[in-house]
N, C-alpha and C positions, 0 to 999 in steps of 0.2 A: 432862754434860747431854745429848749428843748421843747417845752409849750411852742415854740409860733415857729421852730420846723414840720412839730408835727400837724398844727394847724394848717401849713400851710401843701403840707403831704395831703392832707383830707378836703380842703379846696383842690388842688388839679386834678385828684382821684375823683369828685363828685362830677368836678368842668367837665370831664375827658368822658365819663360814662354818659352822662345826663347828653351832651353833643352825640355820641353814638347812640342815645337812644331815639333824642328825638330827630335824629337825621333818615333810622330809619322808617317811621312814619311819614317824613316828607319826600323821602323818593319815592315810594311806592302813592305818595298824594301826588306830586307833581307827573309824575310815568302814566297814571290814569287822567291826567289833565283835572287833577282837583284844585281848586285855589287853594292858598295856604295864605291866610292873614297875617299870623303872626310867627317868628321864632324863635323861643327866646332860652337865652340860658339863664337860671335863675327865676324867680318871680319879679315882676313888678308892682309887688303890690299898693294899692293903693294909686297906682298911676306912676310909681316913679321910677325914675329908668337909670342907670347908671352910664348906658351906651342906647343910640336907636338910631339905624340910617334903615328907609324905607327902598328897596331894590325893586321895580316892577310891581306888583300886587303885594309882595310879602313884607312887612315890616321885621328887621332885622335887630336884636339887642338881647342888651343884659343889662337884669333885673337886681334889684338890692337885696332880695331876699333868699338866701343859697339853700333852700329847701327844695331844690330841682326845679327843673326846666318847663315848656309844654310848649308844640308844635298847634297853632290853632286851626282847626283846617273847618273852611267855610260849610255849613253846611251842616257841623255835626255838632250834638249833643252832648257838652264835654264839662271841665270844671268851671268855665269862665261864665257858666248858669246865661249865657246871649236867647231872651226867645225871642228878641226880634227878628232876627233873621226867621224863625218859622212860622212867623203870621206873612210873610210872604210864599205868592207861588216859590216851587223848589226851582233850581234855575241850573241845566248842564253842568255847568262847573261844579255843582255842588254835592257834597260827600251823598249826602240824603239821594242825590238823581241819582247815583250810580248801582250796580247790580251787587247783590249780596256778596259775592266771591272776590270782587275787589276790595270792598268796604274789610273782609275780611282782610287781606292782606296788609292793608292800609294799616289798619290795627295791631296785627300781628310783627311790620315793621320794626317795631323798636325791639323786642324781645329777641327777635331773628336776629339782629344786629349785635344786641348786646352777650348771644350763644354765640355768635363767631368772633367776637372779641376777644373772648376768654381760652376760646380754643386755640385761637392766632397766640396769644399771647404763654398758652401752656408748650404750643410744640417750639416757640422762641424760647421759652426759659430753659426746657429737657434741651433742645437742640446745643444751647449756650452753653450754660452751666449744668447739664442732665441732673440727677437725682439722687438725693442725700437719702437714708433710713436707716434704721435698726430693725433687723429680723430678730421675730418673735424665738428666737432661740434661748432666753436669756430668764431664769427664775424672777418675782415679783415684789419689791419690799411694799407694804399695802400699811396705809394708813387706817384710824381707828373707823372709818365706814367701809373698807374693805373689810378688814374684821366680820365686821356687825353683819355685812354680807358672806360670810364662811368662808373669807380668803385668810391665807396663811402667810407671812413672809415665807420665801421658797418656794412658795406653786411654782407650779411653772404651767400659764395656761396652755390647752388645748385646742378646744373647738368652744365653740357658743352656738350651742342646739346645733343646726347643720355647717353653720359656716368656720371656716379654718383661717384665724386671724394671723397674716403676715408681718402685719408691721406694730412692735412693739408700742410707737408711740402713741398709736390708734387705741388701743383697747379699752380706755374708760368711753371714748368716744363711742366705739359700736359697742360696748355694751349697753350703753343708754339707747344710741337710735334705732339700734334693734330691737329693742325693750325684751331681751334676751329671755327666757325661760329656765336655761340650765346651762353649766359651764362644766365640763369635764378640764379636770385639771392634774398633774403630776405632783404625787406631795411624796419625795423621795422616791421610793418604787414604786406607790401603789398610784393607781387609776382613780381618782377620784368623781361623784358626779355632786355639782352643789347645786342647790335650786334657791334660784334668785326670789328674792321678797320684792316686789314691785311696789308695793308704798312705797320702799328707797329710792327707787327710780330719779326722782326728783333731784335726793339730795346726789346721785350720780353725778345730773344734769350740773347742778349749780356749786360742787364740789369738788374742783381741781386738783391734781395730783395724788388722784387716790391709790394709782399703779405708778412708783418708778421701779428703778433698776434695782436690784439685791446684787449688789456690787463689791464684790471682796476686795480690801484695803490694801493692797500687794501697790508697794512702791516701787515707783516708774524712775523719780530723781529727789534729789533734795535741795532747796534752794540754797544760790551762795549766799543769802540773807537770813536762811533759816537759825533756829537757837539751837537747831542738833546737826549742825558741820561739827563732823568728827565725832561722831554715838557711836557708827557703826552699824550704819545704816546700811544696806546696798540696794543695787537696782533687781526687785525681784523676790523682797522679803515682802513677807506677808502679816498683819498685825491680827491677830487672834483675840488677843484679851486685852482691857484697858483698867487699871486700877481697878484687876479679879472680876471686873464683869466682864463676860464673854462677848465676844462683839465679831461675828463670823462674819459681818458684812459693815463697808466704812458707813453708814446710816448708823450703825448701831455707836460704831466708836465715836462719831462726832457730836453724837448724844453727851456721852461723858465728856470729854475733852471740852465743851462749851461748858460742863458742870463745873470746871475748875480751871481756869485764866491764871495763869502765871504760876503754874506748879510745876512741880517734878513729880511726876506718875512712872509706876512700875509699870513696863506692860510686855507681852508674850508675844513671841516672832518666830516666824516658819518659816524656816530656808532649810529648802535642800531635803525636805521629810523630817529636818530636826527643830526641836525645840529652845529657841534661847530666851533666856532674861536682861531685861533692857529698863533702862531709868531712861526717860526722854521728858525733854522742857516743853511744857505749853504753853505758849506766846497769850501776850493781853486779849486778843482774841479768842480764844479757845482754838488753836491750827497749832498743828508741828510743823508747822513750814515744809513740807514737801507736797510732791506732784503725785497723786496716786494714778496708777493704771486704770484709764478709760476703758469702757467697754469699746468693742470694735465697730466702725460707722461703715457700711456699706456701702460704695457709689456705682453707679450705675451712668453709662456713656450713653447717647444718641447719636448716630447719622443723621444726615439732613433727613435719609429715606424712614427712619426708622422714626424719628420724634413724631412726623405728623400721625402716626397711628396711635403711641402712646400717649398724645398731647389730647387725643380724642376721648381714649379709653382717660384719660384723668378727669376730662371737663364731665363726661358721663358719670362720675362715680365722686364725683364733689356736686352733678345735680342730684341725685339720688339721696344722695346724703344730707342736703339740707331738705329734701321731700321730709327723709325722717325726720330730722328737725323741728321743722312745723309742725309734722304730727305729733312732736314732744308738749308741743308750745299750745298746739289746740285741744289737749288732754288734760284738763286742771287738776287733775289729780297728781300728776309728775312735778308740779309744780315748774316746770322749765318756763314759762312764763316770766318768772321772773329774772330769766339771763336776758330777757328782749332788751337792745340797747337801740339808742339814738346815736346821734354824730359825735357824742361826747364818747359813746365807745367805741366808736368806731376808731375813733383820734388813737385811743389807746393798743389800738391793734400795732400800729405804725413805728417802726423804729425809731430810736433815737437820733440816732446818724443817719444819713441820706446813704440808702441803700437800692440799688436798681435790682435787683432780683429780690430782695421783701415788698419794694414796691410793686414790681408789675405782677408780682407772685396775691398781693394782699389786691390788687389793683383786680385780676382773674377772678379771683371770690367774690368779690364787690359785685363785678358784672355779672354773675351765676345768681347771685343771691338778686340784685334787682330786677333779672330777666325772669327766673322763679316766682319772686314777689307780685310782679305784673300778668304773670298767668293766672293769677287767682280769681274765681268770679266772682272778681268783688265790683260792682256796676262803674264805680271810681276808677277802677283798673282797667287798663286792655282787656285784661282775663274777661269782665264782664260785658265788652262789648264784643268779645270774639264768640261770648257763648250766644248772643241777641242774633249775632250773625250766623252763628251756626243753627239758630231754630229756625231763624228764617228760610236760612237752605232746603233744611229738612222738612217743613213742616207748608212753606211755601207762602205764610202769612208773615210781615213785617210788625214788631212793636211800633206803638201807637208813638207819638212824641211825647202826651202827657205821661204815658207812662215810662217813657226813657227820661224824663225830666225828674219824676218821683225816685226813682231809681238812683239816679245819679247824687240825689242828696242824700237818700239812704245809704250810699256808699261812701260819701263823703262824710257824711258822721263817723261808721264805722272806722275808718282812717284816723278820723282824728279822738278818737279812742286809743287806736292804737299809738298812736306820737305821743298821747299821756302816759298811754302804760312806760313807753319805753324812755321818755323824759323823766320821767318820776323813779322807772329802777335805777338811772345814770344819777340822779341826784341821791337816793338812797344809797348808793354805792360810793359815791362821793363822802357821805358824813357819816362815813360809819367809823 
């Protein structure tokens, strides 16, 4: 059941972007009086169609193949490799007759569409539900590659070279996309400054959870299911030591406690500035059945007036940030390469439960990350026909058709490079 919710989350999230994208290439085709032959959502490869009603000029459907969509518009040079159409004179209607600065736009369409998608859908979500975080106020527990990178459980970061990180949960993220240099950090009173080893870089990218919370084990409640109703427990005690290992943060206690399921462990409690001694049971599970105190979640409200400026400043600095990304991805030495996913990761992005704010939330990313992707001057991609278009502007000479024909297969290889790389990490990830 959770399979073919989340399947079917990652079909209306491809329908829903792939329609905004290729919608806006055909308004700005049809606005200049371009014909549009085909619109489809999906592929149809091979000729087969799943839906097809032909309205006017444009033939209308969907395709079997959910690899995305494409608007065919007459005239132009595109994946569907047609050179019949260019052993004919070029004819008004056609993308090729029209003036550099449309053809631009024409192209540009779908990208423009899918940045106001994502923006519509940031200042709806801050507007609705505004915004959850954790400020960087809060010491480090670092796993064994923050170590090896000169972090300490207890830092408490600072800066990363110039920039001063706000949000706790970010910080493995912009340490990688920044490919950081140096991290001043607080190790008790003193000022520390570490310098980051970039080889690591990678294992950053592809190594999750390397900064949580160094989170002191102070008890919030105790379950009426728990094995210690009636220890003497209160709301506000703090667990210091577990069977004589010292455990200043719950990471450390729950180390032990998993070492020993179904015991009776001594362990040392703080209340009040004073020290008691405590016998407590550890369930089959290695848990004492109580609730520890969370760290504190910060929220943050919207006005209508106020979302649409922060929905902008968000979609800004979610593009920016997959800009680093890529250049994580196009750096072989980072190794980030190997996080590139297909639809199978994508699937796993997606909650379990049908959630409207993880989706339109994961739904925003999607459209940043394909509007991004399609900037790229890759000849396959918009990006490379808006850069044909922008030489032509500037230079005042149009590419020839053979060579926008050569091009486009050269791009089209590239692509399907990439759909191996990132087929092959989802199945490598798969059978590990």
């Amino acid at each position: 059941m959770i399979v073919l919710l989340k399947t079917l989350q990652v079909i209306l999230a491809l329908s829903v972007l792939i329609l905004i994208h290729e919608a806006g290439h055909f308004f700005w085709a049809r606005l200049f009086h371009i014909r549009v032959d085909k619109f489809f959502l999906f592929f149809d490869a091979g000729g087969v169609k799943l839906f097809s009603k032909k309205i006017g000029d444009t033939e209308y459907g969907i395709g079997w193949l959910p690899l995305g969509g494409y608007c065919k518009i007459a005239g132009m040079v595109d994946e569907s490799m047609d050179t019949d159409q260019l052993k004919k004179d070029p004819q008004p209607w056609e993308f090729r007759s029209k003036p550099a600065w449309q053809r631009l736009l024409v192209m540009s369409g779908g990208v423009i569409n899918n940045f106001i998608l994502a923006i519509v859908l940031f200042c709806a979500i801050l507007g609705i539900w505004g915004d959850n975080y954790i400020p960087n106020n809060s010491p480090v527990y670092v796993n064994e590659l923050g170590e090896e990178l000169g972090f300490r459980t207890g830092d408490r970061i600072l800066k990363m070279d110039d920039y001063v990180p706000d949000d706790f949960l970010n910080l493995q993220a912009d340490l990688a996309r920044r490919q950081v240099q140096q991290v001043q950090v607080l190790r008790g009173t003193d000022i520390l400054t570490l310098y980051m080893d970039q080889s690591l870089m990678g294992a950053v990218v592809n190594t999750p959870g390397m900064f949580d919370i160094a989170l002191p084990f102070v008890i919030d409640s105790v379950m009426r299911t728990s094995p210690n109703v009636g220890s003497g427990l209160v709301r506000g005690d703090r667990i210091v030591e577990v069977a004589g290992v010292p455990s200043p943060y719950l990471q450390d206690a729950q180390k032990v406690l998993r070492a020993h399921p179904g015991e009776q462990l001594p362990v040392t409690v703080v209340r009040a500035g004073d020290s008691l001694a405590m016998t407590l049971q550890v369930d089959s599970l290695g848990m004492l059945g109580v609730y520890p105190r969370n760290i504190a979640v910060e929220h943050r409200s919207y006005t209508v007036a106020s979302c649409i400026p922060a929905g902008c400043a968000l979609a800004w600095d979610t593009v920016t940030g997959y800009l680093r990304d890529l250049r994580l991805v196009a750096t072989p030495s980072t190794g980030a390469y190997k996080s590139v996913g297909s639809f199978v990761a994508i699937g796993q992005v997606f909650p379990s439960t049908w959630n409207w704010h993880q989706f339109l939330y994961i739904l925003a990313l999607l459209s940043i990350m394909l509007g991004v992707m399609n900037l790229l001057p890759i000849p396959a991609l918009d990006g490379g026909h808006i850069v044909f278009c922008l030489y032509e502007m500037i230079t005042g000479k149009k590419p020839s058709d053979r060579f926008l024909m050569v091009a486009q297969l050269i791009g089209m290889a590239l692509l399907l490079l990439l759909m191996f790389l990132a087929f092959g990490n989802d199945i490598a990830r798969l059978i590990r």
